[in-house]
RONU-205504 format. One line per 8 residues: number of its first residue (from 1); for each residue x, y, z of C-alpha. Coordinates in pm, 1 decimal, m for minus. Layout:
N
NUM) X,Y,Z; ...
This chain:
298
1) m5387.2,1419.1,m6604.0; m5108.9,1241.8,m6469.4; m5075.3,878.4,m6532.8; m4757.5,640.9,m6491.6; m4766.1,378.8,m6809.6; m4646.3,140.2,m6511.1; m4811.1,237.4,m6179.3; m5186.0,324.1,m6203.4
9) m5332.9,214.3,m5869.9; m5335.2,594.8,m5709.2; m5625.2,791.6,m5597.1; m5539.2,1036.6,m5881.2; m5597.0,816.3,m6142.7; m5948.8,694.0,m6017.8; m6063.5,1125.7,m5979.1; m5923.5,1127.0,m6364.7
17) m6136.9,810.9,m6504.7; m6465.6,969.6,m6320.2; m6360.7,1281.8,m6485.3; m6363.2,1133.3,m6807.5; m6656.0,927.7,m6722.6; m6796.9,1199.5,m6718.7; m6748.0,1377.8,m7043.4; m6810.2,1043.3,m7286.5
25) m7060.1,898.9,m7084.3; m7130.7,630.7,m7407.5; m6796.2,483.6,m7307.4; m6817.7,200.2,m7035.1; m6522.2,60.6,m6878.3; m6208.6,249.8,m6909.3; m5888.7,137.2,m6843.7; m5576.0,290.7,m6845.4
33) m5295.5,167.2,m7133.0; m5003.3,382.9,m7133.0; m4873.8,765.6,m7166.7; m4602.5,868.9,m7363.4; m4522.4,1237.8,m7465.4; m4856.9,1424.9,m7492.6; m5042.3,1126.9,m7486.3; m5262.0,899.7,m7274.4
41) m5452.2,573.5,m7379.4; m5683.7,424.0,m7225.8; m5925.5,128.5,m7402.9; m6310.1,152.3,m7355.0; m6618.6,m11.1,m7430.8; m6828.6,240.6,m7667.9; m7188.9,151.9,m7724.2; m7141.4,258.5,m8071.8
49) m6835.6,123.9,m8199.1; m6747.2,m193.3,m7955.7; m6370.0,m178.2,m7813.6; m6227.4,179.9,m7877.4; m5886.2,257.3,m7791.0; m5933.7,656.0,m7622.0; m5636.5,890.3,m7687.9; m5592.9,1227.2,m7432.0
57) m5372.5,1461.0,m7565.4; m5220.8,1745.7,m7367.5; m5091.4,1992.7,m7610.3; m4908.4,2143.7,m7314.0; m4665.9,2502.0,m7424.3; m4667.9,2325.2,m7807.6; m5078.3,2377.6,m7835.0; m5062.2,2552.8,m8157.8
65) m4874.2,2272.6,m8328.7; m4980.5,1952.8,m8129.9; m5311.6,2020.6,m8194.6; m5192.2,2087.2,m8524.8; m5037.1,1749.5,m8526.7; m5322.3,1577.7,m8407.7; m5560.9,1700.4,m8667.7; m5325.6,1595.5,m8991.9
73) m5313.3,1181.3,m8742.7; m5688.4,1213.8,m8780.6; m5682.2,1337.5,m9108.8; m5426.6,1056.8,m9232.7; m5674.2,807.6,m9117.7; m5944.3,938.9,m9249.6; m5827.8,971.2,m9606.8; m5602.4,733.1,m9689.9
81) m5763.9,401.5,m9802.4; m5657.2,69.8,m9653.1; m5777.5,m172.1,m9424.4; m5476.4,m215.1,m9213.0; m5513.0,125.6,m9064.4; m5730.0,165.4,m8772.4; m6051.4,366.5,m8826.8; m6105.5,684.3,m8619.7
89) m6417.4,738.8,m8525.1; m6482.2,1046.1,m8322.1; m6236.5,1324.7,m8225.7; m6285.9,1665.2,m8034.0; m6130.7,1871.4,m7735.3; m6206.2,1898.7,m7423.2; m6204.0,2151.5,m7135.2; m6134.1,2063.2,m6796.5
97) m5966.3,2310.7,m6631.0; m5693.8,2306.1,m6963.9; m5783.9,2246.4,m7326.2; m5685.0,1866.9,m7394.3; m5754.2,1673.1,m7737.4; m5899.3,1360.0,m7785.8; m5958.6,1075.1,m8041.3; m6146.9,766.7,m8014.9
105) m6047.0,521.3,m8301.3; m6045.7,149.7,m8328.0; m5922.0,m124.0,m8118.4; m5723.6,m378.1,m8255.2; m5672.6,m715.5,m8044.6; m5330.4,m856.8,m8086.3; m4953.4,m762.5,m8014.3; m4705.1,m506.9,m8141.7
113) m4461.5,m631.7,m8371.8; m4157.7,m544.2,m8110.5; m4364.6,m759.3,m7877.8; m4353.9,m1069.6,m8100.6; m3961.0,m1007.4,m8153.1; m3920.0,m984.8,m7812.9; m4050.3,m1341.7,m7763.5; m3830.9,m1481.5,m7965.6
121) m4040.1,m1580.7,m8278.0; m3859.6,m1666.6,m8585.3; m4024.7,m1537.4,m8940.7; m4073.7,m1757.6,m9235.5; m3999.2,m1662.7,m9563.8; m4380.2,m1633.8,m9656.7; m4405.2,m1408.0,m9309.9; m4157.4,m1151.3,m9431.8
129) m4303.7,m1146.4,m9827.7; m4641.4,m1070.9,m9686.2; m4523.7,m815.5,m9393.5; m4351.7,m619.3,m9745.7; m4674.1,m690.9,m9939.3; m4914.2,m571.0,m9712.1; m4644.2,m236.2,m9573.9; m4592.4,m163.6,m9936.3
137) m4973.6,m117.9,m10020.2; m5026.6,96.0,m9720.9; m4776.2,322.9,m9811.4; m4900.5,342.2,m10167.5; m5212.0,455.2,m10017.4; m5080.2,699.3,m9816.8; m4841.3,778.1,m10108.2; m5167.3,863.9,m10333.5
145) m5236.2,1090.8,m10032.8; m4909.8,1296.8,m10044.3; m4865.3,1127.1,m9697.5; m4542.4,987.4,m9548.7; m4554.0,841.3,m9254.0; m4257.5,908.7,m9076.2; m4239.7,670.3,m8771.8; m4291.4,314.5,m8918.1
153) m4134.4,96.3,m8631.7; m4214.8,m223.2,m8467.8; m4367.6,m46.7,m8198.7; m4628.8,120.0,m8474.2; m4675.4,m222.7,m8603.3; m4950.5,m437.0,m8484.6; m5040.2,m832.3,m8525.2; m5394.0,m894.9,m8448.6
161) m5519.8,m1224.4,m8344.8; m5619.9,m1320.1,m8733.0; m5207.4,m1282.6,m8786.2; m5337.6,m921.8,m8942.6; m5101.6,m660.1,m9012.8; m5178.2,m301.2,m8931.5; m4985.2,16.1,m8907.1; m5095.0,268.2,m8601.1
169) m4967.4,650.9,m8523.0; m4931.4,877.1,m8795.4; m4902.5,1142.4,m8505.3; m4554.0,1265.6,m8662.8; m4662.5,1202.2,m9027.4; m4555.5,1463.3,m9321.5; m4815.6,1596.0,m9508.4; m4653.4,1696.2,m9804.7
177) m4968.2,1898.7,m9954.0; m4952.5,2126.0,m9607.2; m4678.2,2358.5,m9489.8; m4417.8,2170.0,m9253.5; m4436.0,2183.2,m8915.0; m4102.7,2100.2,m8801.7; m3863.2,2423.8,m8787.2; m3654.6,2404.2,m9131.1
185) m3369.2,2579.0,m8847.4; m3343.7,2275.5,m8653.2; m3047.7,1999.4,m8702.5; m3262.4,1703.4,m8603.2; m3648.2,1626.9,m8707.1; m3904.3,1453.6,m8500.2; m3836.0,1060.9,m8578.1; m3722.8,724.8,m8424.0
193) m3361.7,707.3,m8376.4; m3246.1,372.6,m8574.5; m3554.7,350.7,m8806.2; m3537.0,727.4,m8953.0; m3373.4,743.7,m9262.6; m3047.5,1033.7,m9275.7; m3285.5,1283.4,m9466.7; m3510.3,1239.3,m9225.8
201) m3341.2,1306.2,m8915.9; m3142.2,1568.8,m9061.0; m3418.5,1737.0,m9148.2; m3372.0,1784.8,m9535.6; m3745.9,1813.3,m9606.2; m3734.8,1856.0,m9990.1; m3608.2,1456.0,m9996.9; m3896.4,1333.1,m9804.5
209) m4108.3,1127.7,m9950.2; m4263.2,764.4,m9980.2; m3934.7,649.9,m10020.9; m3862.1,778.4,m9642.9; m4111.7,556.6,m9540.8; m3949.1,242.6,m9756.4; m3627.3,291.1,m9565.4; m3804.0,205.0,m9202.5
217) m3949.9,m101.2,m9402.0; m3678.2,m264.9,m9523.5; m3492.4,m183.0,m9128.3; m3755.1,m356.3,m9011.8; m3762.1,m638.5,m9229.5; m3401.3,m684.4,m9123.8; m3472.4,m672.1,m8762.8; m3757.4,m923.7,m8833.4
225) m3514.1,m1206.1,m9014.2; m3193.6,m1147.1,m8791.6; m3326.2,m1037.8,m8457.0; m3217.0,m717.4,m8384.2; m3162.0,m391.5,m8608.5; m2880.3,m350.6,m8772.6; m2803.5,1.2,m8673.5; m2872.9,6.7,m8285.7
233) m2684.3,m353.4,m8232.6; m2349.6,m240.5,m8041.0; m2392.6,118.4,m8069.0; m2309.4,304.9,m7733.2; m2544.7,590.9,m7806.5; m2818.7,784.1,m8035.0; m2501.0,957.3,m8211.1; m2338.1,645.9,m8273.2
241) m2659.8,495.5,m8459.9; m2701.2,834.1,m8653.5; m2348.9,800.9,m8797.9; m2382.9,410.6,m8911.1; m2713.0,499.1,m9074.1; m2516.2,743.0,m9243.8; m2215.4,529.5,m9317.7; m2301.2,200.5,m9326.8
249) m2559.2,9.8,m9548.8; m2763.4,m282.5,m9471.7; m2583.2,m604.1,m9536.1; m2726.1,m902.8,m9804.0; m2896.9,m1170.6,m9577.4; m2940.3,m1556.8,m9598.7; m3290.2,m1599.9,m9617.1; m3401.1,m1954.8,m9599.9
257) m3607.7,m1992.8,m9896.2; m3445.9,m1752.4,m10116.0; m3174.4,m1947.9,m10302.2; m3133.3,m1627.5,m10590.9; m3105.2,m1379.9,m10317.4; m3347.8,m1148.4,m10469.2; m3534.0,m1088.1,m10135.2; m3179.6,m1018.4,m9952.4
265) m3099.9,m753.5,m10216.4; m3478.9,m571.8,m10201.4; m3479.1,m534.2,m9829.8; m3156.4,m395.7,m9876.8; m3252.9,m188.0,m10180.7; m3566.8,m62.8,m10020.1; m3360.1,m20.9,m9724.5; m3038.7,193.0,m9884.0
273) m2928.8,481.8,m9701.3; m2878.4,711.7,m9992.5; m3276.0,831.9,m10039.8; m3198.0,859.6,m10434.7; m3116.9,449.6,m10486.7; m3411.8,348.8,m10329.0; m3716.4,251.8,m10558.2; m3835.3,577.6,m10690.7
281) m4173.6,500.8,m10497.6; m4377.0,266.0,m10303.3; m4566.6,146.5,m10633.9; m4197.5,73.8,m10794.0; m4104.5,m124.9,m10479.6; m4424.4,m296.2,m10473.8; m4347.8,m384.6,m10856.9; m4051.7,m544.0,m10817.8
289) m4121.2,m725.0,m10528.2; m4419.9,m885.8,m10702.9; m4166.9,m1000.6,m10926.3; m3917.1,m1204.0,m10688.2; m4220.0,m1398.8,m10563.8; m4198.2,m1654.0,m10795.5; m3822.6,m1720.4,m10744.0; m3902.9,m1774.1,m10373.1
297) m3965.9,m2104.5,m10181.4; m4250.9,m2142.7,m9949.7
């Protein structure tokens, strides 16, 4: 299945919908969203479930631990308990000519987070205390779960039409109740380069935990207040990023509406880039952040 995220009007795409036509025949109108690794999305119209988003995955020479992958993304969102996660609601393979995966899961109407950045929109004080609040008790969840996500980005971020916050793709997520998947051998772990935390990234698995997860948030709280993250502005390359993450910690922030600075210093708290001075958990962060909201003006 070969799809371009940007050109889809080719005669193999339309022999590839009738294919798939053909093997969910309770899905109506399929469209083609994007592909990206493994992956291919299309949205649908399911007589069951309303708008579905419809994931292909093509394991390719990685079967064993793609599909492996895949299951623990289905599993994540099965078991860990909040409403800002999308519900999956079906999820098989498929054999056409090659074994491919898919998932058929919830649609959400509304942006990406990067997508509102990129338009220029300026976050309130309130905005960022509830995009914490509502991050923090998602990963609380998922901490309960012995699940880190791994990949929280702006990308993996989306803003529904209600201004609702949800958090997609646990496809590289860290099941810390399972073996690893990622090769203990290799210098660099699957992550995003400028949200990934150093023992991420570097691969030091036994430091991995909720607090991983904290340092993405606080990045992206950063990125939301200034405009651009910290670590990627002016670097020349992935290296360069990698070593300011390592060296460099997030600087204290003007917030408008925080006159004690206690909101500066949590993002950069939550946000450190030594694993041990972050909040000990995503319950601890979620503590003291329920403590700064009185000190802030709305």
């Amino acid at each position: 299945m070969k799809i371009s995220a940007v050109h889809y009007g080719v005669m193999g795409i339309i022999m590839d919908l009738s294919e798939i036509q053909k093997n969910f025949p309770h899905l109506k109108d399929i469209t083609p969203l994007a592909k990206g690794g493994y992956k291919t999305v299309f949205r649908a119209k399911s007589d069951l479930h309303g708008d579905v988003v419809l994931k292909i995955i093509n394991p390719g020479n990685d079967k064993d631990e793609i599909t492996e992958r895949i299951k623990r993304e289905v599993r994540a969102a099965e078991v860990i308990e909040s409403v800002h996660i999308p519900q999956i609601f079906e999820s098989g393979m498929l054999n056409v000519g090659k074994e491919e995966l898919w998932i058929i899961e919830q649609w959400i109407d509304g942006k990406t987070l990067r997508e509102h950045m990129q338009s220029g929109r300026k976050y309130s004080i309130s905005e960022i205390y509830n995009f914490l609040e509502i991050m923090l008790q998602i990963i609380i969840q998922a901490e309960i779960k012995k699940i880190v996500h791994r990949d929280i980005k702006p990308e993996n971020i989306i803003i529904d039409t209600t201004d609702k916050i949800w958090l997609i793709d646990f496809g590289i997520s860290r099941h810390l109740d399972l073996s690893s998947l990622t090769n203990s051998n290799i210098p660099f772990a699957p992550c995003t380069i400028g949200y990934a935390s150093a023992e991420q990234f570097r691969n030091r698995k036994r430091e991995i935990d909720s607090r991983t997860d904290l340092f993405a948030i606080g990045v992206v709280a950063y990125e939301m207040i200034i405009g651009e993250n910290f670590y990627i502005k002016d670097a020349r390359d992935a290296f360069q990023v990698i070593r300011k993450i390592e060296r460099d910690h997030l600087p204290v922030i003007k917030i408008a509406g925080d006159s004690q600075y206690l909101m500066a210093n949590f993002i950069q708290t939550i946000g450190d880039n030594r694993f041990s001075r972050r909040p000990s958990s995503a319950f601890e962060a979620y503590e003291i952040l329920k403590t700064i909201k009185s000190t802030l003006v709305f």
